[in-house]
C-alpha positions in Angstrom: -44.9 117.9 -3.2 -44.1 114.1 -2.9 -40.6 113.2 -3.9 -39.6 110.0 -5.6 -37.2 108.1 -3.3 -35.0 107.0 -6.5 -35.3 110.0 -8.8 -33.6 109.5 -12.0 -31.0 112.0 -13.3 -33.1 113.7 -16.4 -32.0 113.3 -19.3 -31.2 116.5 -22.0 -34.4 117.2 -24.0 -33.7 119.1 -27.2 -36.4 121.2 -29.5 -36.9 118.3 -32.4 -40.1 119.0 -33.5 -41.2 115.1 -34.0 -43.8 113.6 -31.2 -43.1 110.1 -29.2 -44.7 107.5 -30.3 -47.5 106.4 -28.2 -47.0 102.4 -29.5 -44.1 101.0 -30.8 -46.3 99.6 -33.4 -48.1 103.3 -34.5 -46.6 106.0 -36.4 -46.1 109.1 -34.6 -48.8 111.7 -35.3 -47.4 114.8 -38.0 -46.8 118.2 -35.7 -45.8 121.1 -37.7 -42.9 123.2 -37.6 -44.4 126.4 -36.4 -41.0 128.4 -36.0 -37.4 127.7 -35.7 -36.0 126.3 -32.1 -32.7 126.7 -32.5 -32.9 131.1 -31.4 -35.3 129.4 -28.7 -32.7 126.9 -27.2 -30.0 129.4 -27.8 -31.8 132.2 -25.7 -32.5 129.6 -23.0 -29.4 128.6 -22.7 -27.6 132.1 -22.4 -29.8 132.6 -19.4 -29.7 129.1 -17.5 -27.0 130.0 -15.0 -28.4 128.1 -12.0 -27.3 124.6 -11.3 -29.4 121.5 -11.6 -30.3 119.8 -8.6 -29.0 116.7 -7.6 -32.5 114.7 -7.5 -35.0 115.6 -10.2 -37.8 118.2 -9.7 -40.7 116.3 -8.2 -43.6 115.8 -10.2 -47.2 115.5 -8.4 -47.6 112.6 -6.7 -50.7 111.8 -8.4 -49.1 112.0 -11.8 -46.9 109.1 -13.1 -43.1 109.5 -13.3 -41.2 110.6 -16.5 -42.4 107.7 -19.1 -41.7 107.9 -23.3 -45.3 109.0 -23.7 -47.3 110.9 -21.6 -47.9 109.4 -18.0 -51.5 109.1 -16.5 -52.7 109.4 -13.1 -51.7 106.0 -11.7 -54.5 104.3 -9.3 -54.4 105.3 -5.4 -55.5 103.5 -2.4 -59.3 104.3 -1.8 -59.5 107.8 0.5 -59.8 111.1 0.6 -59.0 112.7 -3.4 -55.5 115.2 -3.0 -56.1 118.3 -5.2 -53.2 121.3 -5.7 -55.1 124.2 -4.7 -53.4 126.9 -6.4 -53.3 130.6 -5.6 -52.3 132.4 -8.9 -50.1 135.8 -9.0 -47.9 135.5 -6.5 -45.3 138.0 -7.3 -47.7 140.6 -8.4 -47.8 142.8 -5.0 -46.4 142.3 -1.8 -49.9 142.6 -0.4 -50.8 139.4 -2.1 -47.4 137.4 -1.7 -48.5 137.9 1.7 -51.4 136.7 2.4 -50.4 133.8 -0.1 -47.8 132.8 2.1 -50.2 133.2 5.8 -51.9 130.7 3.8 -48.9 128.2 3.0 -47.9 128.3 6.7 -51.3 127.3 7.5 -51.7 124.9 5.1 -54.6 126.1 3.7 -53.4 125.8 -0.1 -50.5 123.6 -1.4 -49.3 125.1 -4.5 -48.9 129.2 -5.9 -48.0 129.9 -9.1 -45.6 133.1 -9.7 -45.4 136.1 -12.0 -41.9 136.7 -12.5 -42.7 139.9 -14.7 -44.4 141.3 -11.8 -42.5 144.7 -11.4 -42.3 144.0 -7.3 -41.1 140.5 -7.6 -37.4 140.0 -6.6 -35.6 137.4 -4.4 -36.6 139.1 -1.8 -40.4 138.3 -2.3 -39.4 134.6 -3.7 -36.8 133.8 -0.4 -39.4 133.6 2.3 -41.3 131.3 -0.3 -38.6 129.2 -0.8 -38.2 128.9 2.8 -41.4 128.5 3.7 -42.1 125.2 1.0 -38.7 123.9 1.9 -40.0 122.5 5.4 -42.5 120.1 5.9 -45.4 121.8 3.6 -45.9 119.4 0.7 -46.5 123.0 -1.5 -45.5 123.2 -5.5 -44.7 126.2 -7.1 -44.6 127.2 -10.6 -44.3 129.6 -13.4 -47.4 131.8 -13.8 -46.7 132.7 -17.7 -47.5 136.1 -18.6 -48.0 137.9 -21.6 -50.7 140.2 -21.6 -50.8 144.1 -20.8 -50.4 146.1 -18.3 -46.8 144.0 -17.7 -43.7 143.9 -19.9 -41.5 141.5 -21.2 -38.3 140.3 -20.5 -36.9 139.1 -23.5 -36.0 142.1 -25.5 -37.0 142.0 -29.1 -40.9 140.4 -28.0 -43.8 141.6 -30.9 -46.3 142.7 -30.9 -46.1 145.3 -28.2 -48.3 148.4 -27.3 -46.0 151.2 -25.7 -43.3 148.7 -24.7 -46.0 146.4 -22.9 -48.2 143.1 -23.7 -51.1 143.4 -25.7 -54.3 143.0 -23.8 -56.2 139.9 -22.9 -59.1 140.3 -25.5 -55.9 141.4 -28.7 -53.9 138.9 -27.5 -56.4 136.2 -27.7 -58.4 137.8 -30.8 -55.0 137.7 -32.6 -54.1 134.2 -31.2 -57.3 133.0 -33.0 -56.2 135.0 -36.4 -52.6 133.8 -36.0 -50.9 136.7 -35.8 -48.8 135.9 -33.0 -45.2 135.4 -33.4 -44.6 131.8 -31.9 -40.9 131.8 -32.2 -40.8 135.3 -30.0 -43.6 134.0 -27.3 -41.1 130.7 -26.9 -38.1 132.8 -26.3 -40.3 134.7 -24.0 -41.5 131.8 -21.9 -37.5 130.6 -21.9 -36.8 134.4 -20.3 -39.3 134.0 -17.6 -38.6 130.3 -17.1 -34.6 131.5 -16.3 -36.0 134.5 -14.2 -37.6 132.2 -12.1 -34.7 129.8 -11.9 -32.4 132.8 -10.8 -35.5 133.5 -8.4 -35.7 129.9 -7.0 -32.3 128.3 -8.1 -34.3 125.6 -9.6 -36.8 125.0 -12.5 -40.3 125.6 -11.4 -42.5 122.6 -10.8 -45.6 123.1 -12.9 -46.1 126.0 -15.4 -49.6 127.8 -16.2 -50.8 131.2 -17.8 -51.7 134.7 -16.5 -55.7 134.7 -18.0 -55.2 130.7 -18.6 -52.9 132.6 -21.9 -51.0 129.4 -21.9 -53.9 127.5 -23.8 -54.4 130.1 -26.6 -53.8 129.0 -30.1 -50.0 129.6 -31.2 -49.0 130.4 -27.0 -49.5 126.7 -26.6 -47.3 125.4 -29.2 -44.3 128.1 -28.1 -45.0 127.1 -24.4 -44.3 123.2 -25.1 -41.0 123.8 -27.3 -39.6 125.8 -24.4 -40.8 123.7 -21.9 -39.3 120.7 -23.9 -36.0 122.4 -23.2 -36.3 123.9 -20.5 -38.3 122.7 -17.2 -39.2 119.2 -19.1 -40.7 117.9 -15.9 -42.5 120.3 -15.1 -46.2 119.6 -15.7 -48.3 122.0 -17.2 -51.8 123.2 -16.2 -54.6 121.5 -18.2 -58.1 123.7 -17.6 -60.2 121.2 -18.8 -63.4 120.9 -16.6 -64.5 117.4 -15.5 -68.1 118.8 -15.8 -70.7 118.0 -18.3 -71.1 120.2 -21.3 -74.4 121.4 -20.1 -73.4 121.9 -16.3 -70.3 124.2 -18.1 -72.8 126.6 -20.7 -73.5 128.8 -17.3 -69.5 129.6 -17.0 -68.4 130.8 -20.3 -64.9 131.4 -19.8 -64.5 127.9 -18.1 -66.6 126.7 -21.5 -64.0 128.8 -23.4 -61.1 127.7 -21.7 -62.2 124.4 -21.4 -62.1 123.8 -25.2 -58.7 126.0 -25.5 -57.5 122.9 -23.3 -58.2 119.9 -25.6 -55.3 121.1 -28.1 -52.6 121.9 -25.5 -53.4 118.4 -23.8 -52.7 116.4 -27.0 -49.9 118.5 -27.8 -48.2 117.6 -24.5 -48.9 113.8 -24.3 -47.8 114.1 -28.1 -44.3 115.0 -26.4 -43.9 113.8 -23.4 -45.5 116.4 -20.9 -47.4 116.1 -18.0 -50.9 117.4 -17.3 -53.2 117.6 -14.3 -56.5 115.4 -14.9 -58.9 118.4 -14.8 -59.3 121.7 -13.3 -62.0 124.0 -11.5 -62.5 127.6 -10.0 -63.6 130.0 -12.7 -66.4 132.0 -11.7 -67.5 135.7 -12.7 -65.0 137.2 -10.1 -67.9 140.1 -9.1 -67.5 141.5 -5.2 -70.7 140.4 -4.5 -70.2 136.7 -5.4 -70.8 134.5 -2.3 -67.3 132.3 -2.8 -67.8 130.2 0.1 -71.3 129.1 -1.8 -69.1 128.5 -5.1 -66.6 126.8 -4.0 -67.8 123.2 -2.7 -68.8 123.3 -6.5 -65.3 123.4 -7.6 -64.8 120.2 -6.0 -67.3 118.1 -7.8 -66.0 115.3 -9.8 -62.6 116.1 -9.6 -60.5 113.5 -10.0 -57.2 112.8 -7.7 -54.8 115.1 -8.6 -56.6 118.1 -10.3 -55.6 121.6 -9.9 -58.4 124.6 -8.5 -57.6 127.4 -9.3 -57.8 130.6 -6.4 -56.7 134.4 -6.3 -56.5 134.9 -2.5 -54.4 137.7 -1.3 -54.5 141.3 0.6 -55.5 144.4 -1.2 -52.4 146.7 -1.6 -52.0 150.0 -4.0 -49.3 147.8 -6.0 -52.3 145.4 -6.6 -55.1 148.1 -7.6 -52.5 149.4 -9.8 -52.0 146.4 -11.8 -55.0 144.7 -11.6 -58.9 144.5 -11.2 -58.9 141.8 -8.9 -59.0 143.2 -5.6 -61.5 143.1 -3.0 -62.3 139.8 -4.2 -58.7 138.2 -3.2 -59.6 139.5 0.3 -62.8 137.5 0.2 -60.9 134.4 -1.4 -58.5 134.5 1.8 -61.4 135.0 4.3 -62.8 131.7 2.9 -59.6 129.5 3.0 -58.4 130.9 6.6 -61.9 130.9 7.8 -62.5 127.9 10.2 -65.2 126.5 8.2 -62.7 125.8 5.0 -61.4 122.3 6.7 -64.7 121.3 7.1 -65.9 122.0 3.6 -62.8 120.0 2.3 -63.6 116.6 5.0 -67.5 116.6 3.8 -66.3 116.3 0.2 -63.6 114.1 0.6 -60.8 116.7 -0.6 -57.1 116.8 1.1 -54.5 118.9 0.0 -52.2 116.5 1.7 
């Protein structure tokens, strides 16, 4: 991560559910008052122990600085685009926190985003990390929100549960759709994990996405913005809108799905404040036999500076088989990025992670 050279000291955000204005000379558009804040800033704040730092968490460098309405990707010198090639789940084996970090110290990725749920995720998994992205490596890391089965919560009165755990992915988002969430309970949720990783880290994380992209789900979003607000307001959060045609996108349906998920958490945040990433790539069907050097080139197509591709590289533990279904295809994910052909791939298409 670039830092700003004169940071400024950020200023206290509170949960006031009215948007900034995005001209002095247009009314603000209406956002409705989906659930209380004030037991959302109260639970953050009984948790936020750490101390802020001196200079301001840095945003990407291809993102604009802190602005009254959203920023936008300001214009960079012609050259090579820089993407944040992001391996998701750290935290959720040491088997894959592993191989995560290999790839850090070889700068073969630049950001990881971390499950603080995870029931193997302590400081000792998250001080090698710190000490590894506190060097030289320009590396971001954020919050990987969770919230669906088989992992818990850490905020202790979280509905709906299913024996004492997170719904699955298809309830969750079938009951996202229907509205049955509890939005005031996700938001004091995200607050929980946003202090875990703070007493993780010592600092707020710098970008903050979603286990199963659950962070652009109907009702999730809305939660996810009024903690942020609080929070971690500048960190940015993960947009998965695709910077691919409609047509190119009806052969990848959960890219199609999330894709459209997207629209309403993007307007949401530049309705407040937040930053985004421009677009996003690197859903594919996740099948052993998929040839991920073949599909990734792909992921690179029309990305514009500053865009976020998504990867699950890691090594295969019995923590990891426990927990998940991604396996043997995390060990073909880090094959690809430390294989000697992965610098190449990035030079022909005019891709630097630095």
């Amino acid at each position: 991560m670039q830092k700003d050279d004169t940071p400024e000291t950020p200023k206290t955000v509170d949960l006031v559910f009215e948007p900034v204005k995005a001209e002095p000379e247009q009314k603000p558009a209406t956002v409705d008052l989906v659930f209380d804040p004030e037991p959302v800033k109260a639970a953050i704040e009984s948790g936020l122990s750490f101390k802020a730092p001196e200079k301001t968490p840095a945003a990407p460098a291809v993102l604009a600085a802190p602005a009254p309405v959203a920023p936008t990707a300001p214009t960079r010198p012609a050259g090579p685009r820089r993407i944040w090639l992001c391996a998701d789940d750290y935290g959720i084996s040491p088997g894959v926190n592993e191989g995560i970090r290999e790839l850090i110290l070889r700068s073969r990725i630049n950001a990881t985003s971390v499950m603080v749920v995870a029931p193997s995720f302590n400081r000792a998994e998250a001080t090698p990390l710190s000490i590894l992205t506190s060097g030289s490596h320009q590396v971001a890391i954020g919050l990987h929100l969770t919230l669906t089965a088989p992992f818990k919560p850490l905020s202790a009165d979280y509905a709906p549960l299913r024996d004492g755990a997170f719904l699955p992915l298809k309830e969750t988002l079938r009951a996202a759709f229907l509205r049955r969430l509890k939005p005031q309970k996700i938001a004091v949720e995200v607050g929980a994990q946003i202090k875990a990783f703070a007493a993780a880290f010592g600092r707020p994380p710098d970008f903050i996405d979603g286990h199963q992209h659950v962070h652009v789900f109907p009702q999730v979003r809305e939660a996810l913005i009024a903690a942020v607000r609080h929070a971690a307001p500048e960190a940015w959060l993960r947009d998965c809108g695709s910077a691919l045609s409609f047509s190119k996108l009806l052969s990848d349906r959960k890219g199609l799905l999330i894709d459209h998920l997207s629209g309403a958490l993007r307007k949401r945040a530049k309705a407040f404040g937040l930053k985004t990433n421009p677009a996003f790539a690197g859903t594919y069907d996740f099948k052993t036999t998929s040839d991920y050097a073949a599909l990734f080139p792909g992921f690179l197509s029309g990305l514009p500076d500053g865009s976020v591709v998504m990867c699950h590289p890691g090594h295969v533990d019995d923590e990891l088989k426990r927990l998940d279904t991604l396996t043997d295809v995390r060990e073909n994910e880090y094959a690809f990025f430390a294989g000697d052909a992965f610098p190449a791939v990035l030079a022909r298409h005019g891709v630097t992670l630095s």
